[in-house]
Backbone as JSON Lines, residues from 0, in Angstrom:
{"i":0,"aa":"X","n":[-241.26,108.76,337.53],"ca":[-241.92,108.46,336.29],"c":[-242.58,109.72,335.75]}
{"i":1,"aa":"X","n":[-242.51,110.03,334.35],"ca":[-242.91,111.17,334.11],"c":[-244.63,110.5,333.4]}
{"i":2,"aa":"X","n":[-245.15,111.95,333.92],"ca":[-246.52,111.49,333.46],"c":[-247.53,110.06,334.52]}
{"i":3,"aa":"X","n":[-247.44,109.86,335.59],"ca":[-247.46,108.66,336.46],"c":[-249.18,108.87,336.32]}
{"i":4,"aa":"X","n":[-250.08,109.36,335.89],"ca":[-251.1,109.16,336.33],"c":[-251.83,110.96,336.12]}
{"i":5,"aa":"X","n":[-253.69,110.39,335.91],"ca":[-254.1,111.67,336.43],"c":[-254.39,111.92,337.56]}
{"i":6,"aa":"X","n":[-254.64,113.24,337.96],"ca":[-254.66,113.44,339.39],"c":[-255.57,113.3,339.98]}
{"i":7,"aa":"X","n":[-255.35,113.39,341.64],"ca":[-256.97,112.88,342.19],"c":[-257.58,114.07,342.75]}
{"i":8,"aa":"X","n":[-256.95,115.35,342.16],"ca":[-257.58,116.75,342.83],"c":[-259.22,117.13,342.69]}
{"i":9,"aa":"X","n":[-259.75,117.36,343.41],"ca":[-261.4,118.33,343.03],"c":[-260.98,119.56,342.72]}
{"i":10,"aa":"X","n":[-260.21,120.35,342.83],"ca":[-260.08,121.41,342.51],"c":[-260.85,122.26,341.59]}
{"i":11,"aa":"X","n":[-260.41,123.42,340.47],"ca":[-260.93,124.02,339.98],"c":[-259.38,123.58,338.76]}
{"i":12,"aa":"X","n":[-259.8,123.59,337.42],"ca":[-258.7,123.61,336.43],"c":[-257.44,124.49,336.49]}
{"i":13,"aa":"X","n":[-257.78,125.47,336.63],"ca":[-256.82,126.61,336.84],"c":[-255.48,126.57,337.81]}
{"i":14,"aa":"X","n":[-256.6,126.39,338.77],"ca":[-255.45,125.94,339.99],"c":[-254.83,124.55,339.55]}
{"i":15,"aa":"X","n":[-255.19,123.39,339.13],"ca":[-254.56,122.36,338.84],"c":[-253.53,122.26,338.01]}
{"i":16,"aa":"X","n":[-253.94,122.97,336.91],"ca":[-252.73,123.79,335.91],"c":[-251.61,124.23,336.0]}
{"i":17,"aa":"X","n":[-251.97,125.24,337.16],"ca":[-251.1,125.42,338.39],"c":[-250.0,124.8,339.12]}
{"i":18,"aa":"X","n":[-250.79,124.22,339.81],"ca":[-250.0,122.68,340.59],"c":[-249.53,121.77,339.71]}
{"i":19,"aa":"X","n":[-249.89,121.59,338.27],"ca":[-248.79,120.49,337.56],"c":[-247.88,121.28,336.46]}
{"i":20,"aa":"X","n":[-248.06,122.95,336.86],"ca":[-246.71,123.51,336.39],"c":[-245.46,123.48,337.53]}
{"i":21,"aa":"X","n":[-246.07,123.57,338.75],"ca":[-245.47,123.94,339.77],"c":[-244.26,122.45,340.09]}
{"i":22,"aa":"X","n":[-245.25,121.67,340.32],"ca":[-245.06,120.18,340.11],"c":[-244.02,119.95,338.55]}
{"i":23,"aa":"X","n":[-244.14,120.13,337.64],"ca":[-243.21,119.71,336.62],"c":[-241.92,120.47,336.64]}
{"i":24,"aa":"X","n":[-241.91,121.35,337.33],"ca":[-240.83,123.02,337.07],"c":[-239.9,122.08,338.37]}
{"i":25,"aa":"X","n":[-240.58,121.68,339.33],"ca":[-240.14,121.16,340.47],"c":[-239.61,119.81,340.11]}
{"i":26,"aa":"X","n":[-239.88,119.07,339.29],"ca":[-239.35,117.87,339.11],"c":[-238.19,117.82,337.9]}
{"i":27,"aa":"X","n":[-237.98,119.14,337.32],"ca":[-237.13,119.48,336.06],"c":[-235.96,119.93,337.52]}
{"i":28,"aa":"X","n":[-236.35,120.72,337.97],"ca":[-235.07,121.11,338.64],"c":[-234.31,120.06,339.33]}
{"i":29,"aa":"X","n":[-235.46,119.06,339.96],"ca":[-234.85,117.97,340.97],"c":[-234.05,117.42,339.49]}
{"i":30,"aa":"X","n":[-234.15,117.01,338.8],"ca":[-233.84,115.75,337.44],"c":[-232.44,116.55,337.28]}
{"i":31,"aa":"X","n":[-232.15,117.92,336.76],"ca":[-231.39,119.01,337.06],"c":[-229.84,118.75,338.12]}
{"i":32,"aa":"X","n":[-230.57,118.79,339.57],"ca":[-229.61,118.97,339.99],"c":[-229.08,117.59,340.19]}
{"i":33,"aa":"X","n":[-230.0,116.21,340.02],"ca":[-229.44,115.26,340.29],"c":[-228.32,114.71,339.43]}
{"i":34,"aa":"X","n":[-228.48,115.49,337.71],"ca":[-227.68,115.15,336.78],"c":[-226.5,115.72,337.22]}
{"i":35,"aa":"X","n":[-226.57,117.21,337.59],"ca":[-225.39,117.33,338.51],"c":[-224.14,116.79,339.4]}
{"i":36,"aa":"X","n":[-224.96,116.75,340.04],"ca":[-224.31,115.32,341.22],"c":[-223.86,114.04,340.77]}
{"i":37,"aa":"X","n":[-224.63,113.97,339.89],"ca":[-224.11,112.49,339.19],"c":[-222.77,112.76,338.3]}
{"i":38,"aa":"X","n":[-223.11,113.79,337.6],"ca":[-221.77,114.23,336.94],"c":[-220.53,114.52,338.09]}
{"i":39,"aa":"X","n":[-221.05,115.14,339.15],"ca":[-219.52,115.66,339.36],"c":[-219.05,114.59,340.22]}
{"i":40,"aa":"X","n":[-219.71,113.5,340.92],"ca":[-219.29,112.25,341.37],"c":[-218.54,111.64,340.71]}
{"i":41,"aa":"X","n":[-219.26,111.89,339.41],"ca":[-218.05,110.78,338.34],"c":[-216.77,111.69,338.1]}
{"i":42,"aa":"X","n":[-217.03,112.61,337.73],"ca":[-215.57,113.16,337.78],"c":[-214.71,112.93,338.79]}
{"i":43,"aa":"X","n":[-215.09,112.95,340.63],"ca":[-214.13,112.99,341.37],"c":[-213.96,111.49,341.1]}
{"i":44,"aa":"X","n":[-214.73,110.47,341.06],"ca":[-214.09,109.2,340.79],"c":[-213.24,109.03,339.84]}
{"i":45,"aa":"X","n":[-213.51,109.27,338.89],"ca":[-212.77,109.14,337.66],"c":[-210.51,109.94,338.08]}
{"i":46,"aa":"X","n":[-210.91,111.28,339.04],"ca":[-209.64,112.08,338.74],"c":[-209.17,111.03,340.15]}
{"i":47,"aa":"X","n":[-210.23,110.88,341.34],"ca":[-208.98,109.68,342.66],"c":[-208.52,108.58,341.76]}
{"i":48,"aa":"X","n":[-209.14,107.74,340.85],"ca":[-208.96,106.54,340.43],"c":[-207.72,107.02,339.69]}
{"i":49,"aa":"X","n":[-207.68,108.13,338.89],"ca":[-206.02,108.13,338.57],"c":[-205.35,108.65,339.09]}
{"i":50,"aa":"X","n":[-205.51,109.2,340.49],"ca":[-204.55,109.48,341.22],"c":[-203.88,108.28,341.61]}
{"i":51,"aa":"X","n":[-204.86,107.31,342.07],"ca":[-204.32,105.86,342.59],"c":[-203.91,105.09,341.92]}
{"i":52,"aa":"X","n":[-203.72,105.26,340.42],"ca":[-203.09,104.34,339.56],"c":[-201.6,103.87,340.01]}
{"i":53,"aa":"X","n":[-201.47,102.97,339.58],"ca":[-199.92,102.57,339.52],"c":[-198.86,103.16,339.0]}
{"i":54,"aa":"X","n":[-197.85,103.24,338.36],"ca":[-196.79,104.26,337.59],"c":[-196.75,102.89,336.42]}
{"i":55,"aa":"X","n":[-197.52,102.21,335.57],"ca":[-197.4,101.2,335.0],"c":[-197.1,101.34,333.19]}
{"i":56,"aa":"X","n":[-197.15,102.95,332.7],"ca":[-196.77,103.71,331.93],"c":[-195.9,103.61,331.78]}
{"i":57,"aa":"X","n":[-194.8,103.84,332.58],"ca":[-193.22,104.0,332.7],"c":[-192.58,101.8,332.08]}
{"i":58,"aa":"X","n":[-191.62,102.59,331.5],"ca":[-190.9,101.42,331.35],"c":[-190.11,101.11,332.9]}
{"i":59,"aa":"X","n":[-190.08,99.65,332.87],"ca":[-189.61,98.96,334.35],"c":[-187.67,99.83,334.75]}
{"i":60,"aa":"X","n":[-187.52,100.1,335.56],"ca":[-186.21,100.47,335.72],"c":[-185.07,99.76,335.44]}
{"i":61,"aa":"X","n":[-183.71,100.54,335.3],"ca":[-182.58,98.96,334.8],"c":[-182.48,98.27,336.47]}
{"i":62,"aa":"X","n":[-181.75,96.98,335.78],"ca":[-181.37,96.16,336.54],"c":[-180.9,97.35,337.59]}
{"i":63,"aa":"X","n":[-179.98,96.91,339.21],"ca":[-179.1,97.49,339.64],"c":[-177.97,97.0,339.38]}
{"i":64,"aa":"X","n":[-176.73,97.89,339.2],"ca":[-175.42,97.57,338.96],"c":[-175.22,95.81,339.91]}
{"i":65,"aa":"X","n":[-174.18,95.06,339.68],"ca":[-173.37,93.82,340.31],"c":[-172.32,94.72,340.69]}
């Protein structure tokens, strides 16, 4: 969740500033690489699923000769 709350630090501002750049830079990258992954999952699904297709494109073959 972006934005979940303020924090429960005593700290000093500076440093907190700090820690919720550090913290946001860190949660852009995670968001980042997960879009990643998600993308290239779907791609390999997407290219096996037509590997495994049927040949159902093709018109049916002729009869065989009698």
């Amino acid at each position: 969740m972006l934005g979940a709350g303020p924090s429960s630090s005593t700290s000093t501002s500076s440093s907190a500033k700090t820690a919720t750049k550090n913290k946001k830079s860190s949660d852009l990258k995670y968001d980042i690489f997960g879009w990643v992954i998600l993308a290239v999952g779907i791609v390999a699904w997407v290219g096996f699923a037509k590997s495994q297709m049927p040949p159902s494109q093709l018109p049916p073959p002729p009869p065989p000769p009698r």
